[in-house]
C-alpha positions in Angstrom: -31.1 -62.6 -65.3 -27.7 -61.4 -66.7 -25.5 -59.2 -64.9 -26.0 -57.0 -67.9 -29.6 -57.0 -67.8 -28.9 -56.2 -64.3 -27.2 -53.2 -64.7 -29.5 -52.0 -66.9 -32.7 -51.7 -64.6 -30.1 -50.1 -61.7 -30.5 -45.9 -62.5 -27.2 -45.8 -60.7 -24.2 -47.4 -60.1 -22.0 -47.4 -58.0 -19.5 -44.6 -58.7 -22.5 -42.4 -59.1 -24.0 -43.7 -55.9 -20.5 -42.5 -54.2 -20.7 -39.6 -55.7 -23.5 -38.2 -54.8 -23.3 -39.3 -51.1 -19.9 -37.3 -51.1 -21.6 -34.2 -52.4 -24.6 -34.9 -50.1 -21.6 -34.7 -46.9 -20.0 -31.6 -48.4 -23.4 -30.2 -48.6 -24.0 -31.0 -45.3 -20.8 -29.8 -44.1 -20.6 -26.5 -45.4 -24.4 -26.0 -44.3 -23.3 -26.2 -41.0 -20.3 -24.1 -41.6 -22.5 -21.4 -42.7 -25.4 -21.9 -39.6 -22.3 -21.6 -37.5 -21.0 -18.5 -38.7 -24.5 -16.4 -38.3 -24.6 -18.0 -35.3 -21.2 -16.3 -34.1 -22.1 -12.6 -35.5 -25.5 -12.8 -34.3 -25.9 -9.5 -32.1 -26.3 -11.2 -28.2 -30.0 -10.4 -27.5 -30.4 -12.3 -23.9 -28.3 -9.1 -22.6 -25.9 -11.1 -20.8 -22.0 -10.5 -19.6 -20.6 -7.9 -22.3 -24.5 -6.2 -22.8 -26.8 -3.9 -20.9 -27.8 -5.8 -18.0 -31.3 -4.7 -15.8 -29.8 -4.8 -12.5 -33.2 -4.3 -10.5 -35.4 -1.2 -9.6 -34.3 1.6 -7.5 -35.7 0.9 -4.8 -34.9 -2.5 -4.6 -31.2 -1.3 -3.4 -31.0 -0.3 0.1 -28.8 3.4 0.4 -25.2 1.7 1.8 -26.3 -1.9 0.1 -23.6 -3.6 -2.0 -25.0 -6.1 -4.3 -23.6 -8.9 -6.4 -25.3 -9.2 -9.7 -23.9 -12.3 -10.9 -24.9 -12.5 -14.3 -23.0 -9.0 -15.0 -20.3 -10.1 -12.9 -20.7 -6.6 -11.1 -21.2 -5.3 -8.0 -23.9 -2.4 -7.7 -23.2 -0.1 -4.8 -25.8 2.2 -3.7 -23.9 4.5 -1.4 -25.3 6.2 1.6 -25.9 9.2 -0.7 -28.2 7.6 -2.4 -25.5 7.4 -5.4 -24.9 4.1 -7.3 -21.7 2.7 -8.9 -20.6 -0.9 -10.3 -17.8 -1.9 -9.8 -16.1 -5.1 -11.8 -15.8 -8.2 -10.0 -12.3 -8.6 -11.4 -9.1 -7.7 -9.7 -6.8 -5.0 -11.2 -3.5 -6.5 -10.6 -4.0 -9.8 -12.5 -7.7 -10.5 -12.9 -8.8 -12.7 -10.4 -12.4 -12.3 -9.5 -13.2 -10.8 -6.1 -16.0 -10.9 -3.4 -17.1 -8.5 -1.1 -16.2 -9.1 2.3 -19.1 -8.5 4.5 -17.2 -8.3 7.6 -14.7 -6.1 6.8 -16.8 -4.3 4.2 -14.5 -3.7 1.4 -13.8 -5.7 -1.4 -10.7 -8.4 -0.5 -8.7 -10.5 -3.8 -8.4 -13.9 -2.5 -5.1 -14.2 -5.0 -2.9 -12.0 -3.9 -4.5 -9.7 -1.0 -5.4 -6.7 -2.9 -7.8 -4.4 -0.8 -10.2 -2.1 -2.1 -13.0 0.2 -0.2 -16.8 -0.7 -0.7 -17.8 2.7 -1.6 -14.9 4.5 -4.4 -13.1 0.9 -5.5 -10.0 2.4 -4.4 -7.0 0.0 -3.7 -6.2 0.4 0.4 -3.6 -2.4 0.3 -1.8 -5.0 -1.7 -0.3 -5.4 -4.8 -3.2 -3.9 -7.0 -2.0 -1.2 -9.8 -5.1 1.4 -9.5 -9.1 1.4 -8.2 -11.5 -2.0 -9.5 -12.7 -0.9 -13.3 -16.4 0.4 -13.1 -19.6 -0.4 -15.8 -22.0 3.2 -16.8 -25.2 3.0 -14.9 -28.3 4.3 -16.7 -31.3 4.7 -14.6 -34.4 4.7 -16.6 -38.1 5.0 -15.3 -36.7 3.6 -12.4 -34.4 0.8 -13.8 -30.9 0.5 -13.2 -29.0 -0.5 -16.1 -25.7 -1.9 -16.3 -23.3 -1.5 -19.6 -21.2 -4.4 -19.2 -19.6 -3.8 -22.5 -17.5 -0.9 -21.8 -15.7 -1.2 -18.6 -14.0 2.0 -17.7 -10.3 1.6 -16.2 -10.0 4.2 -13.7 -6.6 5.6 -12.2 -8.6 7.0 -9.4 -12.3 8.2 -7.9 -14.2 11.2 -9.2 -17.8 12.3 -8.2 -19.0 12.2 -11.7 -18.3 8.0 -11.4 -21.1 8.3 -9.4 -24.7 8.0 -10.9 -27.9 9.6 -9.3 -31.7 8.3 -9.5 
């Protein structure tokens, strides 16, 4: 066989063959461009950090508890009133995330020794600008929810931060 009769019985050569496996990759390409970007404004339905977050039944919460809820990155006080509050576990003065310190019950920055009380979030020492910032509680049918979306930045306590079953 001649390389003309070759070239004949080939449907493509090889420009064309280039060609289209360049268009086939820019295909590709912007394909996953576009799953990308519906990924990214797709609303967050697994309620984690930044959603309403089901903390845990009522009664679940003993009345002076403090509990870590890790995956809100809260803490859910239920006072000896019965009252709950969440407070942020983030530091005020430069963001530094803070445990609860059972022995001393209060809340104690391991950055930069900023003190706050267990039950208002009030600053009782260091270098900490105002009380920890506090998520709205829902209580429904017995649920406590947590709205870890807006944080509220508090320059100090009032009993209406406090939320009643």
């Amino acid at each position: 066989m001649t390389e003309k009769q070759n070239e004949k019985r080939s449907p493509l050569n090889r420009q064309q063959f280039l060609g289209i496996a360049w268009l086939a990759s820019l295909a590709a390409l912007v394909g996953e461009f576009v799953a990308a970007t519906f990924k990214f404004v797709e609303p967050n339905l697994d309620m984690g950090f930044g959603g309403k977050i089901l903390a845990g039944r009522v009664e679940e919460f003993l009345p002076g508890s403090v509990n870590l809820v890790q995956s809100g990155r809260f803490f859910l006080v239920r006072r000896e009133d019965s009252g709950f509050i969440a407070f942020w576990q983030r530091c005020t003065h430069l963001g530094c995330s803070v445990p609860y310190d059972d022995e001393n019950q209060n809340f104690h920055c391991p950055c930069h020794g900023s003190i706050f009380d267990e039950e208002k979030g009030e600053v009782v020492g260091g270098p900490a600008p105002r009380p920890m910032d506090i998520f709205p509680i829902e209580i429904i049918d017995g649920e406590v929810r947590v709205d870890t979306g807006s944080p509220i930045k508090r320059r100090s306590f009032s009993d209406e931060q406090i939320v009643y079953a």
